[in-house]
N, C-alpha and C positions, 0 to 999 in steps of 0.2 A: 127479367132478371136471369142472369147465365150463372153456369155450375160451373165448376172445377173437373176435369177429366186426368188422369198420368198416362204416359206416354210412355212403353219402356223402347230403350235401345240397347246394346252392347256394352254399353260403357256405363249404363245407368239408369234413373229415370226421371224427368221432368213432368210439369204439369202443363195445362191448357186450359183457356175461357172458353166455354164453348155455350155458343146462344143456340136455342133452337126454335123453329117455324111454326106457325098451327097444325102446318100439313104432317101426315103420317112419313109422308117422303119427299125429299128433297136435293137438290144438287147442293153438293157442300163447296164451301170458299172457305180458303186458307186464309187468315189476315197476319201479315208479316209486321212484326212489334216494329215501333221505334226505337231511337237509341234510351227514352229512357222508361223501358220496360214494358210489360203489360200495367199499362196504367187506365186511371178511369176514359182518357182519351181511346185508348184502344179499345178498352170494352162496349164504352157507348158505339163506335163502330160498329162492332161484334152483335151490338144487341139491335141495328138497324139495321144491316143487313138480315139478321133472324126475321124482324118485321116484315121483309122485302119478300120472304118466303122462300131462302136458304138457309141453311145447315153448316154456321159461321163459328169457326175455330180459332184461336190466337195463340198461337204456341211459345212460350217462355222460353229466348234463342239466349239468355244471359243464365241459364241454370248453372252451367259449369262453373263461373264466376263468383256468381250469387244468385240462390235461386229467389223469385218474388220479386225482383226490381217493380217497385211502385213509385216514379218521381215524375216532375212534372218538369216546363219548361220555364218556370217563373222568376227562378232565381239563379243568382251565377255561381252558388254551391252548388246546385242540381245541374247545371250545366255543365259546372266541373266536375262531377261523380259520370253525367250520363259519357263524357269521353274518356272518360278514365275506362268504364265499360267496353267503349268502343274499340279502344286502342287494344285491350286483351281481349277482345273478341276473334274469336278461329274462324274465319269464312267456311272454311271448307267444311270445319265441321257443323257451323250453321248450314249450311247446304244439308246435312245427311239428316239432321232434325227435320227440317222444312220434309223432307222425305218419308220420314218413319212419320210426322204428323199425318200426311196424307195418306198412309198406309194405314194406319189408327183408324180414321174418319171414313174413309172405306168402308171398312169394319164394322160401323155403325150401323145398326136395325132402322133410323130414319134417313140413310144415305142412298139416295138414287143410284150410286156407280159414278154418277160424274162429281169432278172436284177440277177449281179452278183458283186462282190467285187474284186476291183484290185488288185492284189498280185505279191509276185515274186516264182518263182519255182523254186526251189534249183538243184543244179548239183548232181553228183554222190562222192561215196569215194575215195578222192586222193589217200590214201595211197595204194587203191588197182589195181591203173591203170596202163596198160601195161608200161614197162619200156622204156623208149625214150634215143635216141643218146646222147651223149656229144659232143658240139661244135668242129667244127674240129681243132687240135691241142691242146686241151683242157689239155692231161694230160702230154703234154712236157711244156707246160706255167705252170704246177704245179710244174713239176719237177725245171724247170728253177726257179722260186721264194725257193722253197725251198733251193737248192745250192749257190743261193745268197748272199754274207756278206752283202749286203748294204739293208735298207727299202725299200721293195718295193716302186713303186710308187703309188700317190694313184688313185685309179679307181673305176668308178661308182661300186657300190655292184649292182648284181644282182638283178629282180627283180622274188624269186621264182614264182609267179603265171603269168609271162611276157606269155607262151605258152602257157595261158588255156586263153580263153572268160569271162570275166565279165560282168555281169547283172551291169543295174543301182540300185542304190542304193533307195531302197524302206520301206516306212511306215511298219514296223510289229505292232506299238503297242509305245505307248504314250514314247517318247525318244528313242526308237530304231528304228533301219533300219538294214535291210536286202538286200543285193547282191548274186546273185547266180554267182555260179562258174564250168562251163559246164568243165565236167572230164566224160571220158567215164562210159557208164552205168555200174553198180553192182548192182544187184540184188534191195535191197528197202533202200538202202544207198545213204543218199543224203550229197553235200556239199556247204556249202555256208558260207557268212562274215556275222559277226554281229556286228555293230557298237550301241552303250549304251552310251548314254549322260551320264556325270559328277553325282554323286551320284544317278543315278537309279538303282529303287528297282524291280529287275526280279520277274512274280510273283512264286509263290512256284508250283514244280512241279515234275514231275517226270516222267519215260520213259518208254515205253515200249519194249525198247532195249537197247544198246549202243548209247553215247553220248563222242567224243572224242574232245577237245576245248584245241587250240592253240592259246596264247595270244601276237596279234603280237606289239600292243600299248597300254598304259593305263594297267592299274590292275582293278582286282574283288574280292571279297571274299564270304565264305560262311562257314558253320558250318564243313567244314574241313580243311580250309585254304585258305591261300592268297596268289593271281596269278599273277606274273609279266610278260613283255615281255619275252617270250622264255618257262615261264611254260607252262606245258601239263595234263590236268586236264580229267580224264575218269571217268564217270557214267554209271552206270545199269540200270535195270530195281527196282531193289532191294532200290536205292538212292535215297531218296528225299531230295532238297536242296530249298536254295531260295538267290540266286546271288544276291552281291552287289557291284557297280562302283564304283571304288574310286574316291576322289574331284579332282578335279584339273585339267585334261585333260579325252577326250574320252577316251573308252575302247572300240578298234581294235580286232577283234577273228577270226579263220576257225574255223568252227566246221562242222565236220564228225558226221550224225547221222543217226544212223540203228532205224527203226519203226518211233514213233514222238513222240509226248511232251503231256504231261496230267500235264492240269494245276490241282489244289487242290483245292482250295476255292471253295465253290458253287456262286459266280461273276465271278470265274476263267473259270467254266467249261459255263458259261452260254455267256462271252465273248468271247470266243475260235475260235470263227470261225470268227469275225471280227479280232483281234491280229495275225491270220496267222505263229503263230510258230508251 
């Protein structure tokens, strides 16, 4: 169970969940909220990495707003509150919090000196990993449906990534989250899901390799097109874009990506390391 900690800055003061270790001293982690606030999702976080045997903080980035946002992602009034949030959310000024947090937590008599930002770490390239068996009898059940006059019957659809590991689902960056998806290693290709709330605006960027994105829910668009379930959308290095969620339901994605992402904007490049794509 975590405590409550405040946090002053210039303009005010906020609170923070902050778990802590058995240990006397430990490296602290920043854990950056979602959009819809420090909620039980974030705390249970908070309180597993404490177990992990860090010195795990969650700073309240919607205070100026409203401080205590506690909502969840279940319903489409809380969906509709958590980007009402988002949209008067001040980047820049979330930035100087994320800041004086880590100055805070410093601070702290169980703080090693080092402090670092929660994140998730992406798997490797699907499309490049050794090739695996097919279920036994797999392709007399094809043949068999095939030869059949009658409908098949109906049966669960597979779940393509059922044999790979999934990461939980983690903050990259104000409406999105990130899941890693452990596929054997390739070289500096990583893979993982990206889940984008209901009209977010990805920020503008661009790559320093290959970017391969499969849209398994939801659509996006961008200045070459728009991407349903089952599109398959590749960038370069040479491409700059700037993604957009359609209304109405989340956008589901794999993306396969060789090098990493360079955001554009000078906020882009100056946020980049808190956003975590």
């Amino acid at each position: 169970m975590g405590e409550r900690t405040t946090i002053r800055t210039e303009d005010g003061t906020f609170s923070a969940y902050v778990a802590r270790p058995q240990a006397a001293k430990a490296p602290a982690v920043v854990v950056i909220q979602e959009i819809f606030g420090v909620n039980q999702v974030m705390r249970d976080i908070t309180d597993g990495l404490a177990a992990q045997g860090y010195l795990a903080i969650c700073p309240d980035l919607f205070w100026r707003i409203e401080p205590g946002i506690d909502i969840t992602d279940k319903s489409e009034a809380e969906w509709k509150r958590a980007f009402e949030l988002f949209n008067a959310f001040d980047v820049e000024l979330g930035v100087g919090d994320i800041a004086a947090t880590i100055k805070h937590i410093r601070k702290d008599p169980a703080c090693s000196g080092k402090v670092g930002a929660y994140e998730a770490i992406g798997g490797e390239l699907l499309d490049q990993a050794p090739p695996v068996s097919l279920a036994p009898g797999a392709l007399q059940n094809v043949l068999r449906l095939i030869n059949k006059d009658s409908a098949a019957p109906d049966a669960a659809p597979e779940d393509p990534l059922g044999r790979y590991q999934l990461g939980p689902w983690r903050w990259v960056g104000p409406g999105v989250r990130q899941r890693s998806v452990s596929v054997p290693e390739v070289s500096d290709i990583r893979v993982f899901m990206l889940k984008a709330a209901p009209g977010t605006r990805l920020p503008h960027h661009k790559h320093t390799g290959y970017e391969w994105t499969c849209v398994l829910e939801g659509s996006f668009e961008h200045q070459f097109g728009l991407y349903g379930p089952g599109d398959f959308d590749e960038a370069d290095e040479t491409m700059e874009h700037k993604p957009t969620v359609g209304d109405g339901t989340p956008c589901i994605c794999i993306v396969a990506l060789q090098g990493s992402i360079k955001l554009q904007s000078r906020l882009g490049r100056l946020i980049q390391p808190l956003l975590r794509l």
